[in-house]
N, C-alpha and C positions, 0 to 999 in steps of 0.2 A: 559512491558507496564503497567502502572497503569488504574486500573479501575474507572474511576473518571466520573461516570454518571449525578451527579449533576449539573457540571462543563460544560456546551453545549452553543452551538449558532445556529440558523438554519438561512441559506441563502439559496436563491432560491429553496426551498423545501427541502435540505437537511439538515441531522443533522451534527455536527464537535465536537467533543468531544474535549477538552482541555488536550492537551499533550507535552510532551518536546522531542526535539531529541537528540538522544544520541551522546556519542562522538565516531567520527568516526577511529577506532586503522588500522593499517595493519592487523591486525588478523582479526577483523569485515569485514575489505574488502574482506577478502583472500576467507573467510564464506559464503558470499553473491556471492563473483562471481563463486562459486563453485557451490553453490545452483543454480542459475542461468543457468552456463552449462550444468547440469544436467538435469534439467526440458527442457531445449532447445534440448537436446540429446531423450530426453524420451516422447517431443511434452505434454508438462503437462502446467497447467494453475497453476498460483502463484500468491497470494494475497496481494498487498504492503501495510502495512501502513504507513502513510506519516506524515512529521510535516509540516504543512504548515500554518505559519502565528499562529505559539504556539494552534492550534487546528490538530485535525489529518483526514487525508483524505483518505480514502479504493481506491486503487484502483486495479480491478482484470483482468489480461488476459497472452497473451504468451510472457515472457521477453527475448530481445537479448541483448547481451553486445554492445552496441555501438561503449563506447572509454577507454578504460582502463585508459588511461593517465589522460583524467577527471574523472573517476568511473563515469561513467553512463548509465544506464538502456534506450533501447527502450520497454515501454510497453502501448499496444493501440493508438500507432500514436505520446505517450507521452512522450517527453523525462523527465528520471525520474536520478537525482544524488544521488550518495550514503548517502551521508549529510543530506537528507532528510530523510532517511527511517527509522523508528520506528523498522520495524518487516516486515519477509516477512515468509508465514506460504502458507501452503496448504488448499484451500478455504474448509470449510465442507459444505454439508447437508444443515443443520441446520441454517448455518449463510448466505447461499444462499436465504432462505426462508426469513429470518428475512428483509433481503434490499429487498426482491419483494413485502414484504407486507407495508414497509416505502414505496416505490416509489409509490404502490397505495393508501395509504392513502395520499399522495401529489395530486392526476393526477385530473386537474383540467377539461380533457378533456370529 
């Protein structure tokens, strides 16, 4: 993933940073739905980044394989396709804080 900070848009409070998705190999699939069964065997949360609309979108919780035939991800109610995903990493610390402290500098409430 390039780190391209300069490069953003915000909609509806959130930021999207400007990214491309990569190309999707047999290998890359084979990678991700291993990672995937894994964390689903081991009840762990996974962190997706997404391309969506040439910006990228976080999205974090517990991923099932769906449908292999499509490659695609149930994660948070969401259905997510291989094609999309930038990077899938294990959420830290650190980057947990960083979106609690963006979503309250948003909260208009």
């Amino acid at each position: 993933m390039i780190n391209n900070k300069d490069n953003y848009v915000i909609l509806g409070g959130k930021t999207y940073y400007r990214t491309a998705a990569p190309i999707l190999t047999k290998e890359r699939w084979a990678e991700m739905e291993a990672l995937v069964k894994q964390s689903t065997r081991n009840d762990t949360v996974l962190e997706f980044v997404l391309c969506t609309g040439s910006y990228e979108e976080i999205i974090q919780g517990k991923p099932f394989l769906l449908n292999e035939s499509l490659q695609s991800f149930l994660v948070n109610h969401r259905v997510i396709m291989a094609k999309e995903i930038v990077e899938i990493r294990y959420p830290s610390h650190r980057n947990q804080l960083e979106l609690e402290l963006e979503a309250v500098s948003y909260d208009f409430f």
